[in-house]
PDB file of N, CA, C and O in Angstrom:
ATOM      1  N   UNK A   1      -9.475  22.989 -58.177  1.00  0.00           N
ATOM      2  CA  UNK A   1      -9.270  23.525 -59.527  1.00  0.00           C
ATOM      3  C   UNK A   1      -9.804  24.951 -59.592  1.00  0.00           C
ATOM      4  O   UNK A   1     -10.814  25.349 -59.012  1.00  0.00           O
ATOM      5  N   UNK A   2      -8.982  25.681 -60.387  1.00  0.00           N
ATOM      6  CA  UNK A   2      -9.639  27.279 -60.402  1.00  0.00           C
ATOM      7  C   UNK A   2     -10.571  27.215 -61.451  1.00  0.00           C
ATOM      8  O   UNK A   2     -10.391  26.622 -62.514  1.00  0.00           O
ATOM      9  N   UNK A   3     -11.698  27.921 -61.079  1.00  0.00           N
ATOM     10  CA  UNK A   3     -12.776  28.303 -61.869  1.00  0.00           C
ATOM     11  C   UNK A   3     -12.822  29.511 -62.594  1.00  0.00           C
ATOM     12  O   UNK A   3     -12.470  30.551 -62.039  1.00  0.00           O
ATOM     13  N   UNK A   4     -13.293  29.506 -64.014  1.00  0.00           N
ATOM     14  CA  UNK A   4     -13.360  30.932 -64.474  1.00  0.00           C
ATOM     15  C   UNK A   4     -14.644  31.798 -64.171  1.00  0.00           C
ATOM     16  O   UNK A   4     -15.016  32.800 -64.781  1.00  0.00           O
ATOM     17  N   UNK A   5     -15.272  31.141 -63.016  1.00  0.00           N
ATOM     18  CA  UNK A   5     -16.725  32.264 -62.891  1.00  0.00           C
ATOM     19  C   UNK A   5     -15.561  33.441 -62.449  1.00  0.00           C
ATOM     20  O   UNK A   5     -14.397  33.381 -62.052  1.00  0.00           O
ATOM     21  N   UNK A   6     -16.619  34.645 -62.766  1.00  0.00           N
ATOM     22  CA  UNK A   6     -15.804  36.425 -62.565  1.00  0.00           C
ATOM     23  C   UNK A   6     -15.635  36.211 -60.653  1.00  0.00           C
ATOM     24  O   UNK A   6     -14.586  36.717 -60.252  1.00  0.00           O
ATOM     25  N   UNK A   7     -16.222  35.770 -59.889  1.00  0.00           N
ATOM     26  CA  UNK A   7     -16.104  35.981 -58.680  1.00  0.00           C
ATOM     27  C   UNK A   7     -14.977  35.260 -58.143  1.00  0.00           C
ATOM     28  O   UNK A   7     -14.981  35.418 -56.923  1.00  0.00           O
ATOM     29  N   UNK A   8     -13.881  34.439 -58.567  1.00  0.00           N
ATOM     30  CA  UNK A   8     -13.425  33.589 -58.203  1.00  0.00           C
ATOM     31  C   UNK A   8     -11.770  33.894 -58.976  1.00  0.00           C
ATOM     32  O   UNK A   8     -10.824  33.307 -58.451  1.00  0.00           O
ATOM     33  N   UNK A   9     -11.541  34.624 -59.957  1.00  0.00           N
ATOM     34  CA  UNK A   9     -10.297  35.196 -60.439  1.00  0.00           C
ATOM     35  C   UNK A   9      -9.501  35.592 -59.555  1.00  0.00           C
ATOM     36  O   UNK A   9      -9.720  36.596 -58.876  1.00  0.00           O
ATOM     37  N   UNK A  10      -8.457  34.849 -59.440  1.00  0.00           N
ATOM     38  CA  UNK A  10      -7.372  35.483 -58.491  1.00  0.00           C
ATOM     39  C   UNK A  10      -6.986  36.880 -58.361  1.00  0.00           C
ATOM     40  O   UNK A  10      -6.653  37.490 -59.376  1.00  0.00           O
ATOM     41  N   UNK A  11      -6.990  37.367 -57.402  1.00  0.00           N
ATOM     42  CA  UNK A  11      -6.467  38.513 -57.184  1.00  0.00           C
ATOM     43  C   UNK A  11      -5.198  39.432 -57.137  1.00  0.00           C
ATOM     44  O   UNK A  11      -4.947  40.635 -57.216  1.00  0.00           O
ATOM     45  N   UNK A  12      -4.267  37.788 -56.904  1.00  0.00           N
ATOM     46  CA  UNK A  12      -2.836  37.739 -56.717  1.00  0.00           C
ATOM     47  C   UNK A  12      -2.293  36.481 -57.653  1.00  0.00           C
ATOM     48  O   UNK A  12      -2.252  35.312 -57.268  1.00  0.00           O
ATOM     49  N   UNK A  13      -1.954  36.878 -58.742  1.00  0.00           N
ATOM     50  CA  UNK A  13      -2.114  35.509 -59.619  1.00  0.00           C
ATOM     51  C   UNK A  13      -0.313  34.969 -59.014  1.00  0.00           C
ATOM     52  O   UNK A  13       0.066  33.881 -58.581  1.00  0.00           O
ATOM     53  N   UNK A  14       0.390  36.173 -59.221  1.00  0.00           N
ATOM     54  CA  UNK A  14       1.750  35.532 -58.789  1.00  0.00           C
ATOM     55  C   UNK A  14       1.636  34.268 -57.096  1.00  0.00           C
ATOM     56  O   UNK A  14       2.376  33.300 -56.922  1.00  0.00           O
ATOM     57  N   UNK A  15       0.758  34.628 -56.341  1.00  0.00           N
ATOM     58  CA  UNK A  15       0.968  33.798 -54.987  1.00  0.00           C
ATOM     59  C   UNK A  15       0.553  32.313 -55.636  1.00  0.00           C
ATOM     60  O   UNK A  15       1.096  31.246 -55.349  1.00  0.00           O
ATOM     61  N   UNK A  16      -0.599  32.518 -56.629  1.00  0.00           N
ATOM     62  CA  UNK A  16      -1.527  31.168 -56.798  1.00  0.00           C
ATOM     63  C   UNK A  16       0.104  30.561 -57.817  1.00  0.00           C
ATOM     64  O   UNK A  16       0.622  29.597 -57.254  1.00  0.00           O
ATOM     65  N   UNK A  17       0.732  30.937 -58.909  1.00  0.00           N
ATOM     66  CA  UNK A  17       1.409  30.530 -59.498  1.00  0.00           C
ATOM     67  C   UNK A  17       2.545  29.885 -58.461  1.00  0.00           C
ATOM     68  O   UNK A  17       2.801  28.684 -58.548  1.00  0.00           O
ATOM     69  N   UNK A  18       3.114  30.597 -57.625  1.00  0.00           N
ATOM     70  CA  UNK A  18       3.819  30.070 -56.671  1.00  0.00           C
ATOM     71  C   UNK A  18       3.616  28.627 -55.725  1.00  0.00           C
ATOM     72  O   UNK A  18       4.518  27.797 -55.613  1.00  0.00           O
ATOM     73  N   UNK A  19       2.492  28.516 -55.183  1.00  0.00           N
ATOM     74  CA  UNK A  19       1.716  27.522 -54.207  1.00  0.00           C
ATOM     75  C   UNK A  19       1.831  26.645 -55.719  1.00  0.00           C
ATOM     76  O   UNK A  19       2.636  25.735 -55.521  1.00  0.00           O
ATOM     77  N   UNK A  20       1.400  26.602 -56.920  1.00  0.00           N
ATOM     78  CA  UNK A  20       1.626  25.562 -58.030  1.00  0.00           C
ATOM     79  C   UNK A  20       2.659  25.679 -59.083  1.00  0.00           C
ATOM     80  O   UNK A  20       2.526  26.006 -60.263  1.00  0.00           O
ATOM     81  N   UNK A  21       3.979  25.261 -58.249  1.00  0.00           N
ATOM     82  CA  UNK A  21       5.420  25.828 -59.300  1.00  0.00           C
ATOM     83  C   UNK A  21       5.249  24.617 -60.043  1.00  0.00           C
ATOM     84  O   UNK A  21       5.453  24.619 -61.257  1.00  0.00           O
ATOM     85  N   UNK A  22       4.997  23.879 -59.608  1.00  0.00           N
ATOM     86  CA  UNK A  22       5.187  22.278 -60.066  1.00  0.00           C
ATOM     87  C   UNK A  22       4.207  21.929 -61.186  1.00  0.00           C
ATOM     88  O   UNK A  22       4.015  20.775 -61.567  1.00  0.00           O
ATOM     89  N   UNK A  23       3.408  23.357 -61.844  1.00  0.00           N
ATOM     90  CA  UNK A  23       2.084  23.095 -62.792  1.00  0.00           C
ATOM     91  C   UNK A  23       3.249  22.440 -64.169  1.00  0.00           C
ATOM     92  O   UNK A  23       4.346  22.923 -64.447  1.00  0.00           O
ATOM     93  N   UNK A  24       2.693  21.443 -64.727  1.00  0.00           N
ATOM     94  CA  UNK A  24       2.978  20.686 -65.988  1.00  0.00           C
ATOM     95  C   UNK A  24       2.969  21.674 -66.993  1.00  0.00           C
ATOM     96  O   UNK A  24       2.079  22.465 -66.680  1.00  0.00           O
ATOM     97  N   UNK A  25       3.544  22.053 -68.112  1.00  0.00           N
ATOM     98  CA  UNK A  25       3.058  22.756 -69.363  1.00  0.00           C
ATOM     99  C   UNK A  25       1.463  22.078 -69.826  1.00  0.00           C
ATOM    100  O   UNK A  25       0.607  22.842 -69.380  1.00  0.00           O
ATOM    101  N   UNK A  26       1.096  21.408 -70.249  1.00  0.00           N
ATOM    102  CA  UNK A  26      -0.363  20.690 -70.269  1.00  0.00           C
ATOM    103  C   UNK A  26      -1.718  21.678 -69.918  1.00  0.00           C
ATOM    104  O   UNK A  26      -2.694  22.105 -70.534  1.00  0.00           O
ATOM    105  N   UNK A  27      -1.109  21.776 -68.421  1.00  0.00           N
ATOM    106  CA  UNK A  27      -2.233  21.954 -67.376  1.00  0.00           C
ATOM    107  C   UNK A  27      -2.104  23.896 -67.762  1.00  0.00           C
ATOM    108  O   UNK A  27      -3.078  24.649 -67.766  1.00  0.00           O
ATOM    109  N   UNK A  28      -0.714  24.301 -68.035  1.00  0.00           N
ATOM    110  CA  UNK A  28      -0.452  26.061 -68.460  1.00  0.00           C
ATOM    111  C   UNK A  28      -1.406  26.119 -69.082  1.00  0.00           C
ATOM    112  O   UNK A  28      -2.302  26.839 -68.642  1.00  0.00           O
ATOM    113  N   UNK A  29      -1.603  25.463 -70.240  1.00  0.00           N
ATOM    114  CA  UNK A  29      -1.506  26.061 -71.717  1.00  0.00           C
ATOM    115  C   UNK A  29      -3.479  26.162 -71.292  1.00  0.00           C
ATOM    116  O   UNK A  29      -4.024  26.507 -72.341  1.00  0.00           O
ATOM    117  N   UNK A  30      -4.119  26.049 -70.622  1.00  0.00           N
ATOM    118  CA  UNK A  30      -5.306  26.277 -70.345  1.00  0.00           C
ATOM    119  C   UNK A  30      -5.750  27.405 -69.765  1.00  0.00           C
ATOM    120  O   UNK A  30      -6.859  27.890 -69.988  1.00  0.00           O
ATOM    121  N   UNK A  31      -4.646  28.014 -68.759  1.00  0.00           N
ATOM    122  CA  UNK A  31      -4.520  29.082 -68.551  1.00  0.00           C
ATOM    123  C   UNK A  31      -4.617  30.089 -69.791  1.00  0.00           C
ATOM    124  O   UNK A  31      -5.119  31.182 -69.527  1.00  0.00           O
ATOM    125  N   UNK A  32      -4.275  29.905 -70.879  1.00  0.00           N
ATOM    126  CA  UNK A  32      -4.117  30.615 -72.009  1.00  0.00           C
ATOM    127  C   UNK A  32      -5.494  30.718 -72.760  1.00  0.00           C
ATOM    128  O   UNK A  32      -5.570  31.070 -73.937  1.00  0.00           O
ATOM    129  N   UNK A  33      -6.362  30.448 -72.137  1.00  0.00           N
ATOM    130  CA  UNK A  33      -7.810  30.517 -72.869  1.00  0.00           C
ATOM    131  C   UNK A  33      -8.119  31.850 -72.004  1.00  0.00           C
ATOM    132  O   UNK A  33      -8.990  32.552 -72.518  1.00  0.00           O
ATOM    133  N   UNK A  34      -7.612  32.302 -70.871  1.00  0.00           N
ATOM    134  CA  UNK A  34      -8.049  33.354 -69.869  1.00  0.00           C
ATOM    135  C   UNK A  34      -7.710  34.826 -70.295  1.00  0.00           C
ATOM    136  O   UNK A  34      -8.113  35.899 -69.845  1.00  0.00           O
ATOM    137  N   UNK A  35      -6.796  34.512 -71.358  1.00  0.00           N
ATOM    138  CA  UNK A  35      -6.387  36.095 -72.327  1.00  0.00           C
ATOM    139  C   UNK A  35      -8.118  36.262 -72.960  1.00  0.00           C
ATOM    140  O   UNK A  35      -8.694  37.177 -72.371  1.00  0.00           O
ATOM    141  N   UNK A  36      -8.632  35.850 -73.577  1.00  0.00           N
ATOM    142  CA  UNK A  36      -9.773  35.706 -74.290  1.00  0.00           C
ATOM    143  C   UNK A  36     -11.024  36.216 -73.412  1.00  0.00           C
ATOM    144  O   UNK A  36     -11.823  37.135 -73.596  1.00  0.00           O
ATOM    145  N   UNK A  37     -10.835  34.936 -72.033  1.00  0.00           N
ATOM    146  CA  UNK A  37     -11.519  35.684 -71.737  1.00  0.00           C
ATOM    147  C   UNK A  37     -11.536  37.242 -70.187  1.00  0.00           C
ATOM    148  O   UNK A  37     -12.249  37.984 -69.513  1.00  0.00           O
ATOM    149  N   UNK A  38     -10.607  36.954 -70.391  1.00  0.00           N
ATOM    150  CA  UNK A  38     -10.168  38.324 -69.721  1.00  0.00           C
ATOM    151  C   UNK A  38     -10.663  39.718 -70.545  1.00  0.00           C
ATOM    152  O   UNK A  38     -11.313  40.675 -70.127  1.00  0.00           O
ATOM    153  N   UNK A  39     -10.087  39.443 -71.900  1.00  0.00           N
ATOM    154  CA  UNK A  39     -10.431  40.447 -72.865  1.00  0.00           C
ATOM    155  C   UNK A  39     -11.735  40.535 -73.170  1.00  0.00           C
ATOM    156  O   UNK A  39     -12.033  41.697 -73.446  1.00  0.00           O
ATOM    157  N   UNK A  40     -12.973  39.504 -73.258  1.00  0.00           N
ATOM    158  CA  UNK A  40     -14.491  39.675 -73.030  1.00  0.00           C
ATOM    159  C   UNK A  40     -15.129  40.568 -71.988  1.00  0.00           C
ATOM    160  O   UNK A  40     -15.925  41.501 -72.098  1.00  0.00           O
ATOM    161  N   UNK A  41     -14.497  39.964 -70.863  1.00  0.00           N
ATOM    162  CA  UNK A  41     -14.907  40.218 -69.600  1.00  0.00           C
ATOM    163  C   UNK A  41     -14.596  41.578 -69.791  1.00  0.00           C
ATOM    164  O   UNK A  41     -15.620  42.233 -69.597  1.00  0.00           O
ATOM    165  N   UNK A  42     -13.110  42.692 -70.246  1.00  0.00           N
ATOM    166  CA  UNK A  42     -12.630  43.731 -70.169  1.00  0.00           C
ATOM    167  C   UNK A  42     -14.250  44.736 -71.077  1.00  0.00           C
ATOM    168  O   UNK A  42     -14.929  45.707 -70.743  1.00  0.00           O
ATOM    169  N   UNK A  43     -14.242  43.903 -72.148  1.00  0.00           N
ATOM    170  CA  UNK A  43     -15.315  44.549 -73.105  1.00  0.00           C
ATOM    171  C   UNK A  43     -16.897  44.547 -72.375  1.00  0.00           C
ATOM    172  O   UNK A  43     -17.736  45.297 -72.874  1.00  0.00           O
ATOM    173  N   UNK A  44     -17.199  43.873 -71.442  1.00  0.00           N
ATOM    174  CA  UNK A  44     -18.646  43.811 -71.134  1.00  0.00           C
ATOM    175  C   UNK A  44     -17.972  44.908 -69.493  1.00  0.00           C
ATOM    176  O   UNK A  44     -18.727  45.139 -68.549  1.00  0.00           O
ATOM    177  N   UNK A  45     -17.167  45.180 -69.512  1.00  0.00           N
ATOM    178  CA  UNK A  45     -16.802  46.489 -68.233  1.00  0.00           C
ATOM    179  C   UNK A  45     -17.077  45.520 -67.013  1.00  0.00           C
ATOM    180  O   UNK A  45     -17.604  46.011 -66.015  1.00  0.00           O
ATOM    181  N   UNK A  46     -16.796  44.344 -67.027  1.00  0.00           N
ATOM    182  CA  UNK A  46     -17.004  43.555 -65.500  1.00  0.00           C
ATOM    183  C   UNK A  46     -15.502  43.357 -65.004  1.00  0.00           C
ATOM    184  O   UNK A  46     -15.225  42.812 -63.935  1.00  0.00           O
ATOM    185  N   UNK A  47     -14.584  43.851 -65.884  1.00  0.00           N
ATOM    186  CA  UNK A  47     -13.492  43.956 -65.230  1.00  0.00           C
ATOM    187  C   UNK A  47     -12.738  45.455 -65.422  1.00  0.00           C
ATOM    188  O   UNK A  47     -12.829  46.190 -66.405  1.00  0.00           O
ATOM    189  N   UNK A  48     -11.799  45.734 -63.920  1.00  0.00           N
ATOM    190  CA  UNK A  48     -11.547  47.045 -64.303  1.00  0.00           C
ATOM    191  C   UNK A  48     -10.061  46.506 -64.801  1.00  0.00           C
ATOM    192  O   UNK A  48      -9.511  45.447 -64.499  1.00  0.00           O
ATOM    193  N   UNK A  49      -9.492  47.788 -65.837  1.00  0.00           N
ATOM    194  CA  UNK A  49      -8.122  47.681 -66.242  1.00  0.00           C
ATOM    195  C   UNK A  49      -7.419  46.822 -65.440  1.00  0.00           C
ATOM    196  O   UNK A  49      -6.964  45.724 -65.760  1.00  0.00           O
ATOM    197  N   UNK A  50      -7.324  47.636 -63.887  1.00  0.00           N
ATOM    198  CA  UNK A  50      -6.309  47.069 -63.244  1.00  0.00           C
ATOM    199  C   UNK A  50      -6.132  45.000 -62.777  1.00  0.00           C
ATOM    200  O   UNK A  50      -5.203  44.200 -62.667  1.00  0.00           O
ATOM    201  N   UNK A  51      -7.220  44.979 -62.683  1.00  0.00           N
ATOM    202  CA  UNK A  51      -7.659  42.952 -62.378  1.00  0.00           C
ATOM    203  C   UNK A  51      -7.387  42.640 -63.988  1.00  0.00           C
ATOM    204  O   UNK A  51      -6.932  41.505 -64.127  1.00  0.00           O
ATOM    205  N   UNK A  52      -7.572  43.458 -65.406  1.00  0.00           N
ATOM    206  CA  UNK A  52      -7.302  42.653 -66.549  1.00  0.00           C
ATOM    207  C   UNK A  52      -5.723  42.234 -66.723  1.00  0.00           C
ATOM    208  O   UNK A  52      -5.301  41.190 -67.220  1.00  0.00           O
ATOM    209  N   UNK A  53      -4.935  43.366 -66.162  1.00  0.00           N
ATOM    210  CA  UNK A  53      -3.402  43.843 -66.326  1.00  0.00           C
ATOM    211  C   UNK A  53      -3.229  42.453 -65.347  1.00  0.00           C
ATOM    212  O   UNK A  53      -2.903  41.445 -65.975  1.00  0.00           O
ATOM    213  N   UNK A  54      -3.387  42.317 -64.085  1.00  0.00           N
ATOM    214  CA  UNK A  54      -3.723  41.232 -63.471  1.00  0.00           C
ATOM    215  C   UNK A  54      -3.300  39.365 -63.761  1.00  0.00           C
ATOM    216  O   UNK A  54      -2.617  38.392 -63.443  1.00  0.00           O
ATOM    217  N   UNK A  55      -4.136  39.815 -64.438  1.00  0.00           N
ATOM    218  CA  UNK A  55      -4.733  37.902 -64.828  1.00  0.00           C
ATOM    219  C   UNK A  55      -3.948  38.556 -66.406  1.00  0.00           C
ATOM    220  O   UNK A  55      -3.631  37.408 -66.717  1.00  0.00           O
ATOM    221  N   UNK A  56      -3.544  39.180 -67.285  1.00  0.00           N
ATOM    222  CA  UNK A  56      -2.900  38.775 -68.215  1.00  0.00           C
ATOM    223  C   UNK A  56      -1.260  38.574 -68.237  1.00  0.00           C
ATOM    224  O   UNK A  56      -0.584  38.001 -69.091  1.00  0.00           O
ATOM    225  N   UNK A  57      -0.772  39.338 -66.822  1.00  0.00           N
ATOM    226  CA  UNK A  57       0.517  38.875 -66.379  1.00  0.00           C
ATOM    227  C   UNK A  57       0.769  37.727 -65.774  1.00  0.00           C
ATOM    228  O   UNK A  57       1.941  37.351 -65.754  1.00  0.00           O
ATOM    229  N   UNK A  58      -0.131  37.015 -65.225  1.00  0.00           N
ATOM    230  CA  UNK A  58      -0.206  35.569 -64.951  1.00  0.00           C
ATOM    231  C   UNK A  58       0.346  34.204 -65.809  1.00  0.00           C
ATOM    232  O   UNK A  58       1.164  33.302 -65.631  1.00  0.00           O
ATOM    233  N   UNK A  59      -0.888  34.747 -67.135  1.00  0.00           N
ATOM    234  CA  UNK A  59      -0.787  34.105 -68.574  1.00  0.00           C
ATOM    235  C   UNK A  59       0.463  34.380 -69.015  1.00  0.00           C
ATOM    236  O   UNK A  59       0.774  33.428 -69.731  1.00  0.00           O
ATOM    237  N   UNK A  60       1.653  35.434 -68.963  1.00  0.00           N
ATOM    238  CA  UNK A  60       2.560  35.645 -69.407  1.00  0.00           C
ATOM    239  C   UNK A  60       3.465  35.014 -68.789  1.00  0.00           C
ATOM    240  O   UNK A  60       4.368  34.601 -69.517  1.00  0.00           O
ATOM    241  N   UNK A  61       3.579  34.719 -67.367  1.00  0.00           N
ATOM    242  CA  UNK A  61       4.598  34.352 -66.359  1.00  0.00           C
ATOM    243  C   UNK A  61       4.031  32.308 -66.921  1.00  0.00           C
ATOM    244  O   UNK A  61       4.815  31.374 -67.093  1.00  0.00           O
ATOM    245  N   UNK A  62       2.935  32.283 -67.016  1.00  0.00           N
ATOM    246  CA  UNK A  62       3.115  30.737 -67.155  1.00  0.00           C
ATOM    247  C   UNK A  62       3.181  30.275 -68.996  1.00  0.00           C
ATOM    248  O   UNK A  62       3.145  29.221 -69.631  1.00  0.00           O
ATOM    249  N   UNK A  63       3.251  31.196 -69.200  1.00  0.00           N
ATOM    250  CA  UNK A  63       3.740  30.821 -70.736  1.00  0.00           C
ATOM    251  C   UNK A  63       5.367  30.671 -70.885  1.00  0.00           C
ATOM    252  O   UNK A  63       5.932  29.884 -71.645  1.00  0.00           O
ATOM    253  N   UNK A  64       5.990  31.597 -69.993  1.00  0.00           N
ATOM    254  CA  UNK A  64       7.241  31.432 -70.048  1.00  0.00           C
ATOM    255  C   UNK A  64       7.321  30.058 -69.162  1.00  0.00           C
ATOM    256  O   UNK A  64       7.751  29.091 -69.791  1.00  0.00           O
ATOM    257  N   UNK A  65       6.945  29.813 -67.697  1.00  0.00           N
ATOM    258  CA  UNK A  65       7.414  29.178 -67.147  1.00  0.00           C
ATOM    259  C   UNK A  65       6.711  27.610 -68.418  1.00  0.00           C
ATOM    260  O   UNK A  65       7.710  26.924 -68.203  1.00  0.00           O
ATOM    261  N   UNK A  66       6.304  27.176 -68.895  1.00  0.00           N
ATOM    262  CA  UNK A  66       5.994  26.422 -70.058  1.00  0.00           C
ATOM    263  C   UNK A  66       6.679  26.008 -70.844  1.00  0.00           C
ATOM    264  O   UNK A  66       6.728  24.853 -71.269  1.00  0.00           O
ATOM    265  N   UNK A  67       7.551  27.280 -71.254  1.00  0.00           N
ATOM    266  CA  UNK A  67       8.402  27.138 -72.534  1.00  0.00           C
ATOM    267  C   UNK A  67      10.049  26.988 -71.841  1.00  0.00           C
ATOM    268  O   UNK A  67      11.051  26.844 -72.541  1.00  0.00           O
ATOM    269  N   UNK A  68      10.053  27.043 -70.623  1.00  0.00           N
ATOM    270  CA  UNK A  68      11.326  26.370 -69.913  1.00  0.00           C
ATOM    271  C   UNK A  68      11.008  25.303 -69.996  1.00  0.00           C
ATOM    272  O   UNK A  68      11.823  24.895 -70.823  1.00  0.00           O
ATOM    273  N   UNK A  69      10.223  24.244 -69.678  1.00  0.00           N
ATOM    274  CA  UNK A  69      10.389  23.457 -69.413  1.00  0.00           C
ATOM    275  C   UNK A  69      10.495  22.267 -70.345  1.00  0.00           C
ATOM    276  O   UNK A  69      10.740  21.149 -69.893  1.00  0.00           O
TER     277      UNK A  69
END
């Protein structure tokens, strides 16, 4: 299971989404707590722009892939 400690955020969210095409909408929609805290993390400067842009295109690609299904 992916963890939200800061050391452990994917780097490549598209590969991790790929290796789990088969994620349930259920299991997405948790992913969607990671806008929040992506955007914390952005405000305390432990993340740079580029890793926020990152992990919030992730959340976007499995919101759609969600709402296909």
């Amino acid at each position: 299971m992916i963890s939200r400690q800061v050391g452990e955020i994917p780097k490549e969210p598209h590969v991790i989404y790929k290796k789990n095409s088969l994620l349930r909408p259920a299991r997405c929609f948790r992913f969607l707590s990671w806008i929040s805290f992506c955007q914390k993390l952005y405000q305390l400067l432990l993340f740079k722009h580029y890793e926020c842009c990152q992990v919030l295109s992730w959340i976007a690609v499995l919101e759609n892939y969600s709402e296909s299904k």
